[in-house]
BASE-508225 format. One line per field, with one value per residue (C-alpha): residue number from 1; y, z, x; chain. Coordinates in Angstrom, 2 decimals. Last residue first. Layout:
// residues N
resi <- c(NUM  ...)
y <- c(Y  ...)
z <- c(Z  ...)
x <- c(X  ...)
chain <- c(A  ...)
// end
This chain:
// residues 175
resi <- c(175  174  173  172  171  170  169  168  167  166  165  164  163  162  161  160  159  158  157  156  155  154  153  152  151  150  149  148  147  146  145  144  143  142  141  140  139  138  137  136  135  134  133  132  131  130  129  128  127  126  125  124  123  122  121  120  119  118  117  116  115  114  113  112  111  110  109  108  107  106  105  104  103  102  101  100  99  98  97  96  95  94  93  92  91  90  89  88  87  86  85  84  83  82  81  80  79  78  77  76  75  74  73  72  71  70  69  68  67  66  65  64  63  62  61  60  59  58  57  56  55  54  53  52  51  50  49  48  47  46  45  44  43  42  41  40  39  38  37  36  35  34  33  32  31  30  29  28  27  26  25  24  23  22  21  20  19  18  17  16  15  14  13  12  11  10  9  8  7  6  5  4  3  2  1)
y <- c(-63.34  -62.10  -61.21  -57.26  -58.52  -56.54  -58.49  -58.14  -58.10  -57.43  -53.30  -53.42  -53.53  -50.45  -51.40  -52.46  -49.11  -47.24  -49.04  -48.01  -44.16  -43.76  -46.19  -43.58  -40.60  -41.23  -42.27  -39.17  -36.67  -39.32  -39.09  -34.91  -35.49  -38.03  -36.35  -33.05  -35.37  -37.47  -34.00  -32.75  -36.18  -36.51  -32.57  -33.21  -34.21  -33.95  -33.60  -35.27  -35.22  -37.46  -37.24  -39.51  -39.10  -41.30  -40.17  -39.90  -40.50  -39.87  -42.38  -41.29  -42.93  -40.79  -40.93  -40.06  -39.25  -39.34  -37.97  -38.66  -41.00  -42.85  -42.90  -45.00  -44.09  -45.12  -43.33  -45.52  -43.21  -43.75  -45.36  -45.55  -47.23  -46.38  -46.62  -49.26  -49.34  -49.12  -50.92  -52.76  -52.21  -53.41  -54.44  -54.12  -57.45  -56.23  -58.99  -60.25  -56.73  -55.16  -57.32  -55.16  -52.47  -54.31  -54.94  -51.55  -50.21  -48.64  -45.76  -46.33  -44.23  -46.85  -48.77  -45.66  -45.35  -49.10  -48.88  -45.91  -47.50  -50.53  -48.72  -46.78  -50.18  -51.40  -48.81  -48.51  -52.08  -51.23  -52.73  -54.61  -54.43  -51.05  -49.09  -52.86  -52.95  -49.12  -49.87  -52.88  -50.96  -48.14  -50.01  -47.99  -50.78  -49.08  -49.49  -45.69  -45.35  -43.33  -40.17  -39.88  -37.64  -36.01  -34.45  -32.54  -31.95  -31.52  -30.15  -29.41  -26.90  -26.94  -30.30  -32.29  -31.39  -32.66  -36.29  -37.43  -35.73  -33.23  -30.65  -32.17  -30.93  -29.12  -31.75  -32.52  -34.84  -38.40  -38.66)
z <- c(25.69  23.70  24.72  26.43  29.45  31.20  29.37  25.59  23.44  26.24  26.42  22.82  21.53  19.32  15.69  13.71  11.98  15.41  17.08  14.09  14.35  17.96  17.43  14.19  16.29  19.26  16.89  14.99  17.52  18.97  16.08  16.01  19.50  19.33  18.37  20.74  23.64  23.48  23.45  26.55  28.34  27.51  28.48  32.11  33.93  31.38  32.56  29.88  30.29  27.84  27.36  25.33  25.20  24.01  22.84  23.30  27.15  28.38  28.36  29.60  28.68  30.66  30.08  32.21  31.41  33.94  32.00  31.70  34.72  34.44  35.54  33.40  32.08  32.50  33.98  33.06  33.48  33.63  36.59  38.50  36.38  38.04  37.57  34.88  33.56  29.97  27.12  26.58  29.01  32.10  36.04  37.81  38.95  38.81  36.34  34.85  34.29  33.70  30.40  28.36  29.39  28.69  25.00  24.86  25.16  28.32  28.04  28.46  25.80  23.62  23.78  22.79  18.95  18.36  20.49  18.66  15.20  16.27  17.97  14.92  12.49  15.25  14.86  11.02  10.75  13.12  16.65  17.97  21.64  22.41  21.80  23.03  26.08  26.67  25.85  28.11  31.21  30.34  30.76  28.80  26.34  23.26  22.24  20.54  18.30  20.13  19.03  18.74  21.01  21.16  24.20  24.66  27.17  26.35  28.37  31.58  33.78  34.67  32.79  36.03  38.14  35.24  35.86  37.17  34.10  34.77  33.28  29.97  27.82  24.99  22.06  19.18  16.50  15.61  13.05)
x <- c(-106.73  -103.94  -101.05  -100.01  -99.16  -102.27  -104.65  -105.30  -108.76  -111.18  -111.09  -110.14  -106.17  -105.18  -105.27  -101.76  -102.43  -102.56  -100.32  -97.44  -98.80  -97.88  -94.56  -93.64  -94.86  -92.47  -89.47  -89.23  -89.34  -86.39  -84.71  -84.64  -83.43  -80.76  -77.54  -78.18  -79.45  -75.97  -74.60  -76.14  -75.73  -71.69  -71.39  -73.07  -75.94  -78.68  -82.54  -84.88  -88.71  -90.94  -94.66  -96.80  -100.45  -103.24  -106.54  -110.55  -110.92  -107.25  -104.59  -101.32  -97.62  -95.40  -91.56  -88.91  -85.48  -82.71  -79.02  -75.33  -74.57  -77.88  -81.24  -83.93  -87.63  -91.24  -94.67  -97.74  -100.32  -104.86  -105.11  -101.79  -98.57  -95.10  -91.10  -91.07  -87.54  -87.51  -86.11  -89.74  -91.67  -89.32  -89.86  -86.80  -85.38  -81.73  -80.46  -83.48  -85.07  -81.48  -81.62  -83.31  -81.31  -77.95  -79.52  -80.78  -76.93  -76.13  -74.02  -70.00  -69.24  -67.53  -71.08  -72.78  -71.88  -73.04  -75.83  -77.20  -76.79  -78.88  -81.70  -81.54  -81.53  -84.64  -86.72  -86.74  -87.46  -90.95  -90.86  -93.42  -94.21  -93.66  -97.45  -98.95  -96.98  -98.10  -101.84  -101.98  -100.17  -102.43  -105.97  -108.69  -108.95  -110.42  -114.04  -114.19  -110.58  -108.10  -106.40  -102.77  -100.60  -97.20  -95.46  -92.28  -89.75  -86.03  -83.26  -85.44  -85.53  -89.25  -91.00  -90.38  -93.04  -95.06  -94.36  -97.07  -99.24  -101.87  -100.36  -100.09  -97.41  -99.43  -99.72  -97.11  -98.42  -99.93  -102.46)
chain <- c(A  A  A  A  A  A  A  A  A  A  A  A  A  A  A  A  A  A  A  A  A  A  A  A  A  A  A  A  A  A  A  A  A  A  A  A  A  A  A  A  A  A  A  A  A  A  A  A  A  A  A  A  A  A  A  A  A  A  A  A  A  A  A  A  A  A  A  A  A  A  A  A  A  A  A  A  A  A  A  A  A  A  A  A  A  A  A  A  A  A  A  A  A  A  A  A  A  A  A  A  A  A  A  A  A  A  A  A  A  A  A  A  A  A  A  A  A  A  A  A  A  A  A  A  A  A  A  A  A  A  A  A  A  A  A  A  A  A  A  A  A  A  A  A  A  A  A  A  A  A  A  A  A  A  A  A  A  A  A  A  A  A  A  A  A  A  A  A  A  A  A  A  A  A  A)
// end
């Protein structure tokens, strides 16, 4: 079962958990025979999107656009326009060992989000620092969903069955 963890201290991104305008962490255990690579585990975790997912991903873009936030669509495509490497919607800033560390900067808020695999479970942490009123209430309307979200995705790869050490490569397809 998926729930709310300590914030790992050992995390890459734990120098940003001070000041803060949400932190929080949430972890699901890992069956034995589970690929220990993070890149595979974190293309797996975002890879396939539950209905419920995508109507909210839907609803947010619709009440962002007019804000001048980037809408998943444009972040999707940053990764073609801008060359960034992408997971999903977001930016890949760094994977060592056992942490894939994701997120985007932006004119409201930078968010960061470390995807860490430790020996018997999987960890997700997210930091948010808003910039100014748009950030601080775009946080305010999104934070009970994004609670939400982060244990719906950990419990989704858990029913669809977390990928073996051999079953994926690092693109997340199978071998």
């Amino acid at each position: 079962m998926a729930g709310a963890v300590a914030l790992p201290t050992g995390s890459r991104i734990a120098d940003r958990f001070a000041g803060a305008d949400l932190v929080d962490a949430y972890a699901i255990g890992l069956p034995q025979g589970t690929s220990h690579d993070v890149e595979t585990l974190t293309r797996f975790m975002l890879s396939e999107q539950g209905p419920g997912l995508r109507l909210l991903m839907g609803v947010r873009d619709a009440v962002v656009a007019g804000f001048g936030i980037k809408t998943s669509r444009e972040l999707r495509q940053g990764s073609v326009t801008d060359g960034v490497a992408r997971i999903y919607i977001f930016r890949v800033y760094e994977i060592t060992g056992d942490e894939a560390i994701l997120g985007e900067d932006d004119k409201h808020l930078d968010f960061r989000v470390s995807v860490q695999r430790r020996p018997s479970d999987i960890v997700v942490t997210t930091a948010v620092h808003c910039h100014n009123l748009l950030g601080r209430a775009y946080l305010a309307l999104i934070t009970p969903f994004h609670r939400l979200v982060v244990k719906s995705i950990l419990r989704r790869a858990a029913r669809r069955g977390w990928p073996g050490s051999s079953a994926f490569d690092t693109a997340g397809r199978n071998k």
